[in-house]
N, C-alpha and C positions, 0 to 999 in steps of 0.2 A: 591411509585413506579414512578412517575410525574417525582421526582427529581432524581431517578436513569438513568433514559431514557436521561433527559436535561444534567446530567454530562456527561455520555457516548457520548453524539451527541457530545458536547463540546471537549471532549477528543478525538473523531474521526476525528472533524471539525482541529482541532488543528495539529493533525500528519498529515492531507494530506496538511494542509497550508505551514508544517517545510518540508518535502516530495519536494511540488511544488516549495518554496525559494532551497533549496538546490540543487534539481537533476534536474530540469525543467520537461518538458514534457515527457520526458522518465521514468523520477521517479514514475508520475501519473498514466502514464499507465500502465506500473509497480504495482504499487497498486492496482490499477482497476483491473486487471487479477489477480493477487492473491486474490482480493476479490470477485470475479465475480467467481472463483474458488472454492470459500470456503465456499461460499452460494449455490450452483448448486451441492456441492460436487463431482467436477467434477478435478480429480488428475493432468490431462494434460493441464486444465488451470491454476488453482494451482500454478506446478510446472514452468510453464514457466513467471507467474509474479514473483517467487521467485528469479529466474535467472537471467534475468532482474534485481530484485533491487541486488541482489547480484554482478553483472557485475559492477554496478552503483557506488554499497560503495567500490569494491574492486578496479574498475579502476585505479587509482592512484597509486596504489603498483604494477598493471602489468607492 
């Protein structure tokens, strides 16, 4: 179980590092409301970090 937890951390620690290199400060908090959404179960937080990173990766094409 030890090394399930330490992968995971590693693989979580890993997306918010490529997250924070790529979209800056918007991308993180971005994350953070989607995650802070998805632990609280709370849909309106959720949805508005989804949008967020959504606006983020689609930028460029608008």
């Amino acid at each position: 179980m030890p090394a399930l937890a330490l992968l995971s951390a590693v693989f979580v620690v890993g997306i918010d590092q490529m997250i924070s290199w790529r979209y800056g400060a918007t991308g993180v908090i971005g994350l953070l409301l989607l995650t802070v959404g998805l632990k609280a179960k709370n849909p309106a937080v959720s949805s508005m970090g989804a949008v967020v990173l959504a606006l983020l990766v689609a930028g460029p094409a608008l």
